[in-house]
N, C-alpha and C positions, 0 to 999 in steps of 0.2 A: 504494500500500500504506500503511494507515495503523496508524503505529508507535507511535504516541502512548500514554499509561497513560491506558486508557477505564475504571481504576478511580475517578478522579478525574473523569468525565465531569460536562460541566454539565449538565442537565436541562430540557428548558425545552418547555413545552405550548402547542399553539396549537388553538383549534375554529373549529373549518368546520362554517357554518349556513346554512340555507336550506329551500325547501319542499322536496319527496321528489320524485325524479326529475329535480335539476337538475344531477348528477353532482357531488356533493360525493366519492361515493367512489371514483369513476372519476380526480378529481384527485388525492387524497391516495395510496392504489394507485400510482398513474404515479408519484407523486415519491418513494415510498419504494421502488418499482422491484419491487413486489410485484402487478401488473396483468399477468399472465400472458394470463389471455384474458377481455378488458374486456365481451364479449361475454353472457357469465356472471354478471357482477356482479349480484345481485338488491339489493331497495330497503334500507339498511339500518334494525334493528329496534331502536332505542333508541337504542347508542353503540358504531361499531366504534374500534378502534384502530391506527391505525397510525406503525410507528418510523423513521427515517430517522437513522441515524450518520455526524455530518458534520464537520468540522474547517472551524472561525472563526477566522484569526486566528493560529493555533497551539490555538486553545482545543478540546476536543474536546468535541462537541455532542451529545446522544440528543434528536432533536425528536420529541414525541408529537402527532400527528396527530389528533386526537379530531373522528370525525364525528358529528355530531348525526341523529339523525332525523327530519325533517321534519315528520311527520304529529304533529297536534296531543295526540293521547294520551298522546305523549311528552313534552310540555313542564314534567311537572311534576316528570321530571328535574333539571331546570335549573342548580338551583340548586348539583347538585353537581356536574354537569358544567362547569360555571366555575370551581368552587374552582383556583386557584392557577394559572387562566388568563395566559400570557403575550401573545396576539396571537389576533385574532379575523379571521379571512376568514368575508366574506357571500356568497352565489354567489346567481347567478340564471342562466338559462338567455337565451340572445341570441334565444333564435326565440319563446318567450313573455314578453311585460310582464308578465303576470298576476305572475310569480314573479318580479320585480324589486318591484312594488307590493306585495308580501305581503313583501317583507324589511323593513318599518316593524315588523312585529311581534315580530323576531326583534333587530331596533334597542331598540324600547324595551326588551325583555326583559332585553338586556345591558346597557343603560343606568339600568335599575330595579338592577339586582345590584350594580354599578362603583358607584351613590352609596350604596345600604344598606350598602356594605361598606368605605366609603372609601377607594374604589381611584381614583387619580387618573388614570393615564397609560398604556393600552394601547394598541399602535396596531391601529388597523382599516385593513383595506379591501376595496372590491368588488370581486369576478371576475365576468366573464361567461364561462360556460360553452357551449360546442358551437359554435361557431366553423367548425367543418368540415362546418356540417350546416344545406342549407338558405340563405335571405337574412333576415338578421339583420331580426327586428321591432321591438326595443329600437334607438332614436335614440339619436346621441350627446347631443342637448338631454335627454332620459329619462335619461340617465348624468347630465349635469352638474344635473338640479333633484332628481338625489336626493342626490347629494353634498354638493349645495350646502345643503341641506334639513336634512341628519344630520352635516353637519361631517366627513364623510370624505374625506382627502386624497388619498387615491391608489386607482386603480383597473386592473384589468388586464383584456385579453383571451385568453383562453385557449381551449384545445380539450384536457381532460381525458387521452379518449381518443389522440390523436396524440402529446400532450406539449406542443404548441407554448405555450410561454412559462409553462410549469408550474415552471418551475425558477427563471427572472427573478423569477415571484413570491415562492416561501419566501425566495430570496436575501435579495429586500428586507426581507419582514417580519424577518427572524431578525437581519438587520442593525441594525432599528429598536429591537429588543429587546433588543439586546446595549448598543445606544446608551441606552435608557431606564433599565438595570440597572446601566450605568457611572456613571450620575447626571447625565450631562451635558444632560440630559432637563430638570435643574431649573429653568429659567429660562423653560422652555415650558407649562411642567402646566396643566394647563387639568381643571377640573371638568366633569363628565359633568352634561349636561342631558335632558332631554324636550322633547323639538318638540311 
């Protein structure tokens, strides 16, 4: 039971991007515990939302969940869909490369925004999605030359739909972002490039 004063809640945004159909909202859904029947979920059409109310620390957290829309129509959203971005997850789907190789465009995109706007220090990272589904076509060598490629540290596997390691992941990010906004971040900042 959480007794905390959620009038003082901290706020804090993270976007989930990727191409359409690699279950960005089948993860965010599961982790806000609003995936009643996953089955149902249709592609989303711009930007859904979702909330997640969590206590950090003692600290009491409203994480927005902002999924992007994949298809390109949408990209020229962007710009406000990042506004006031704290943590970015990439996804790609495990049983097609295709949608690991097209997250270059959705890298630089975020990467074009974080230097126009001198934003130094978000963390990212990659999820592969679907996990439960299938023999994975995506190599672990495919995970470490795009990481190593885009400078992303950490990476997860996940299965949207079941849950599995859906939670290890926000943990992390929401951690990395609690640690980036305490400042103790400073000695690491690093500027956003283009590969």
């Amino acid at each position: 039971m959480i007794s905390e004063n959620w009038k003082t809640k901290k706020t804090l945004k993270i976007a989930i991007l990727g191409e359409g159909s690699v279950g960005k909202t089948t993860i965010s859904k599961k982790y806000s515990e609003d995936l009643s029947e996953a089955g149902k979920i249709t592609m989303t059409k711009g930007v859904d939302i979702a909330v997640k109310n969590l206590i950090h620390k003692s600290t009491p957290i409203a994480l927005q969940i902002w999924d992007f829309a994949g298809q390109k129509q949408f990209r020229f959203m962007i710009d406000i869909f990042l506004r006031g971005v704290k943590g970015i997850v990439y996804v790609y789907d495990v049983n097609d490369i295709e949608t690991l190789y097209l997250l270059y465009e959705f890298v630089e995109i975020v990467r074009s925004y974080f230097k126009e706007n001198n934003i130094l220090q978000v963390p990212e990272v990659l999820v592969g999605n679907k996990i439960d589904i299938g023999d994975a076509e995506v190599t672990i060598e495919d995970i470490y030359n795009f990481m190593n490629t885009h400078g992303i540290e950490k990476h997860f596997l996940v299965s949207g739909m079941y849950g599995d390691n859906v939670y290890p992941l926000f943990d992390y990010l929401v951690e990395k972002i609690i640690v980036n906004e305490s400042g103790e971040h400073i000695s690491a900042m690093k500027q956003y490039s283009l590969k």
